[in-house]
C-alpha positions as CSV (number, residue, x, y, z in Angstrom):
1,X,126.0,164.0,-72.3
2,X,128.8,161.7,-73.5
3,X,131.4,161.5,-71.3
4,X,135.2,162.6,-72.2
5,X,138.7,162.4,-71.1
6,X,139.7,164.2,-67.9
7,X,136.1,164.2,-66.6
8,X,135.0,162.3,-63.2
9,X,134.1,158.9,-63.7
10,X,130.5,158.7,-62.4
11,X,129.9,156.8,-59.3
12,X,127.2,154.6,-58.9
13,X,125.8,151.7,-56.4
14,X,125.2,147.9,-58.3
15,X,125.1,144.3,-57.6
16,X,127.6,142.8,-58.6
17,X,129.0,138.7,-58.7
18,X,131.0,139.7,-55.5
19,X,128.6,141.2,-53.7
20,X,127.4,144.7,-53.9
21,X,129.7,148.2,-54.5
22,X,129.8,151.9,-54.4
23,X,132.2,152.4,-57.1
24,X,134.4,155.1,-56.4
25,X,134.8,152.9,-52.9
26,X,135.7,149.9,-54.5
27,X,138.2,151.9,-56.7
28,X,140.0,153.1,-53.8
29,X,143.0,154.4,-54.2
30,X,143.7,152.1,-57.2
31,X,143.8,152.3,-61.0
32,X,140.4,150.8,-62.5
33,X,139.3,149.4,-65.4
34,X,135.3,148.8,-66.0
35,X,134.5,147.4,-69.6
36,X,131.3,146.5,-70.5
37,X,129.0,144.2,-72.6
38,X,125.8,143.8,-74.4
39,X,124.7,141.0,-73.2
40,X,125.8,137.6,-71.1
41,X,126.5,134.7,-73.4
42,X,127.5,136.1,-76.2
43,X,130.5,134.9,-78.6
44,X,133.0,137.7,-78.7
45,X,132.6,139.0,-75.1
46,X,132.9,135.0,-73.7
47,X,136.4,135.4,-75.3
48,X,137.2,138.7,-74.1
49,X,136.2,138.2,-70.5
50,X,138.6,134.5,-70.5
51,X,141.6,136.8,-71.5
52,X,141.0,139.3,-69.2
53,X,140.8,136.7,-66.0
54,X,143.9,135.1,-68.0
55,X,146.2,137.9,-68.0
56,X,144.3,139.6,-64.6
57,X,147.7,139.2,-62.9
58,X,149.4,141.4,-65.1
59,X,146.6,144.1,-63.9
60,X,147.3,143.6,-60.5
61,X,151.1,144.0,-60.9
62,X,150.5,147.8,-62.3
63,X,147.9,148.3,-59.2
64,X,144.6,148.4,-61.2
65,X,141.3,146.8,-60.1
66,X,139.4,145.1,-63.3
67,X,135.1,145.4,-63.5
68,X,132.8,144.0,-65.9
69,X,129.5,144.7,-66.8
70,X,126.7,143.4,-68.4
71,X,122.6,144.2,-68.7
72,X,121.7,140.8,-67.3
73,X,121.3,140.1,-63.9
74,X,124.0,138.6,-61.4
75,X,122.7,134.7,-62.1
76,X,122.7,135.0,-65.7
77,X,126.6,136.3,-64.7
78,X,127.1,133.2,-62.7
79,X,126.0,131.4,-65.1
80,X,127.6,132.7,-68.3
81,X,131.0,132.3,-66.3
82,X,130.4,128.5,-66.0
83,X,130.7,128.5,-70.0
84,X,133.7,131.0,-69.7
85,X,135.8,128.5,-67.8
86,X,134.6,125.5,-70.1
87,X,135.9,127.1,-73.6
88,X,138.4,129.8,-72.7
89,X,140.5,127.8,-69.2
90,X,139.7,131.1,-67.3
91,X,136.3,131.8,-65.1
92,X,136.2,135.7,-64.5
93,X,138.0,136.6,-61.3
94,X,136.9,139.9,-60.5
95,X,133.6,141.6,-60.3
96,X,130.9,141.7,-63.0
97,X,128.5,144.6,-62.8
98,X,124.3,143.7,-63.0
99,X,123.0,146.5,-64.4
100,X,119.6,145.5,-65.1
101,X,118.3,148.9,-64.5
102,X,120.6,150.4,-66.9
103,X,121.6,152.9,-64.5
104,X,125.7,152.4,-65.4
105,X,125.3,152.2,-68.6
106,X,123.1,155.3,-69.2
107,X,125.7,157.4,-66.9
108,X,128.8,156.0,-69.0
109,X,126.8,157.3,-72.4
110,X,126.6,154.0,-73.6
111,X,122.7,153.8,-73.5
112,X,119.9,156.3,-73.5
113,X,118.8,158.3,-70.7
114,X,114.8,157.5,-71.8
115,X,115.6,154.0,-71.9
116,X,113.4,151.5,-69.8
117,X,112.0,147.9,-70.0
118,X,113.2,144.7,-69.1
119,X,116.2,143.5,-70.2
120,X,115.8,140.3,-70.6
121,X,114.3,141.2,-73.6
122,X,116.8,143.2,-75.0
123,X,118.8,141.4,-77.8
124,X,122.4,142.1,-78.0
125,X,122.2,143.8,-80.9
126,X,119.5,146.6,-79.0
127,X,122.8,147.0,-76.6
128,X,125.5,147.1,-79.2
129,X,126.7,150.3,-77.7
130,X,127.7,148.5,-74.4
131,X,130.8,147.9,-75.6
132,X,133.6,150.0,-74.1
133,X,136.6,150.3,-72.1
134,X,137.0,152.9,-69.3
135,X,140.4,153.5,-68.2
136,X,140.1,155.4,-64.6
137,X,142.9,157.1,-62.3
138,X,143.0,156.9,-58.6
139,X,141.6,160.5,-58.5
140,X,138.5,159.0,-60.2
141,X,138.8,161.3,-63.1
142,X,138.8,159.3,-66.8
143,X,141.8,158.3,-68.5
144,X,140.9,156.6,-71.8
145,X,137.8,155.9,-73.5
146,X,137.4,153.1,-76.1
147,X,134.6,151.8,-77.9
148,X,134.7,148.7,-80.0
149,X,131.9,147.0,-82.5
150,X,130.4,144.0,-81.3
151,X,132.1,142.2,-84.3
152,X,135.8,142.7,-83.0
153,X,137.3,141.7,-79.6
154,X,139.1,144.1,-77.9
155,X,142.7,144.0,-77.8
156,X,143.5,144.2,-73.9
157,X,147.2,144.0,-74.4
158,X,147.0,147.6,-76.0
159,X,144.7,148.8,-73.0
160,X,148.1,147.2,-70.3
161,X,150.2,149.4,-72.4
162,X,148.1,152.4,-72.6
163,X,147.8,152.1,-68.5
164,X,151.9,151.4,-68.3
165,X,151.7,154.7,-70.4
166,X,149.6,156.8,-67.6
167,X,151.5,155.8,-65.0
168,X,154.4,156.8,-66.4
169,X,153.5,160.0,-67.6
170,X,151.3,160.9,-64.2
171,X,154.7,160.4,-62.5
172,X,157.1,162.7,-65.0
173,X,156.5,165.1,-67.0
174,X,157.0,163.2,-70.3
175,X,154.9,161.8,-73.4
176,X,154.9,158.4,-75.2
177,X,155.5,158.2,-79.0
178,X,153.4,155.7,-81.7
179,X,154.6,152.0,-80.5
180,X,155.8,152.9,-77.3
181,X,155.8,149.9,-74.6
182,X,157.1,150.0,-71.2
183,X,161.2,150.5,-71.4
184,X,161.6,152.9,-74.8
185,X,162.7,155.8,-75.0
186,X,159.9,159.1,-74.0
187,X,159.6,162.4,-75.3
188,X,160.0,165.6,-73.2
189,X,156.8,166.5,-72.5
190,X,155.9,169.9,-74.7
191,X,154.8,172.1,-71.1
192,X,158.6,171.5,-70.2
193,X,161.1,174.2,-71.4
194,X,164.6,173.6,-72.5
195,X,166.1,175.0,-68.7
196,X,163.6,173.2,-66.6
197,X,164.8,169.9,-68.8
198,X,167.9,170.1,-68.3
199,X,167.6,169.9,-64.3
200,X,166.3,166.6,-64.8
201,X,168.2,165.5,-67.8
202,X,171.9,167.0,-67.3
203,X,172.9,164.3,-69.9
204,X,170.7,166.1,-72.4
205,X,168.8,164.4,-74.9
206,X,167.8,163.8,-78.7
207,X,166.3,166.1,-80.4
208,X,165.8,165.5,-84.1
209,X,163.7,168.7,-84.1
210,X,163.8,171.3,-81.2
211,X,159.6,170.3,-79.8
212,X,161.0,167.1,-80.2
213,X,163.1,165.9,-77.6
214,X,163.7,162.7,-76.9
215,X,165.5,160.6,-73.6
216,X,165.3,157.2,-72.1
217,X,162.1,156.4,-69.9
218,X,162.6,157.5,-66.2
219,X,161.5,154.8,-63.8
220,X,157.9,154.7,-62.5
């Protein structure tokens, strides 16, 4: 069954490049991200997994713990991130999932249950579905789902600013608008009425039309 916002992110034991993990463990009482690929050395995930280790700092400024994961096993991992340092200037510098049996994959939906076999001889194109981003919230429940062709690299600026947008917004009981980054303006989330809003917002706010009302972003 496919999994979907709000649910609990299944937890799961696996090797990993730092050793092994029980994930809702490792998660803690962090933010996580686990994104996954179909297979080690290939062209668009080598690029995606140098950004990420690039900009890994920015992750751990918001309090969110960053996992990979690939079909291969842990040396093929190794070894892939020797050729991720060499072309991109960043090795990956946090953990990268083995999940040769294709347990995490089949209990994120992004393979068959039936599936079997060896992976090693499973092309990248046979895992083409391992391509997604799982945003997950310290109470280990989902936060965002995305899934991305193998042809385009994922865009993990958007996924920082989605995450600046669920902290926010777990905190206060407002909603983002289209384009928001971290310092607009919010919205008034919809649950709140017009005389619970105004004990927070005395000021009052903008409201071009009355479900849409609109005030500078609290602080997280």
């Amino acid at each position: 069954m496919a999994l979907a916002i709000n649910d609990t992110a299944p937890d799961f034991d696996a090797d990993t490049t730092q050793g092994r993990i029980r994930f809702h463990e490792w998660i803690g009482d962090s933010w996580a991200v686990l994104f996954s690929h179909p297979k080690d050395f290939t062209p668009v995930c080598t690029t995606e997994l140098g950004y990420m280790a690039r900009i890994k700092s920015e992750f751990d400024r918001r309090g969110v713990k960053i996992i990979g994961l690939s079909v291969d096993p842990v040396d093929r991992h190794v070894q892939w991130a020797a050729d991720i340092q060499e072309t991109q200037g960043f090795a990956p510098n946090y953990p990268m999932i083995a999940d040769t049996d294709f347990n995490v994959s089949k209990l994120y939906g992004m393979l068959p249950a039936a599936l079997s076999g060896d992976p090693a001889k499973r092309t990248p194109a046979d895992n083409q579905t391992v391509r997604n981003v799982f945003v997950i919230g310290p109470d280990k429940k989902i936060k965002l789902i995305l899934v991305y062709p193998m042809t385009t690299g994922r865009n993990f600026d958007e996924v920082l600013r989605v995450i600046d947008s669920l902290q926010l917004t777990a905190m206060h009981k407002v909603a983002t608008p289209a384009q928001w980054k971290q310092g607009d303006d919010v919205i008034i989330a919809g649950s709140v009425t017009d005389e619970e809003a105004r004990k927070t917002y005395p000021q009052g706010w903008n409201a071009p039309k009355p479900y849409i009302r609109i005030v500078p972003a609290p602080r997280v």
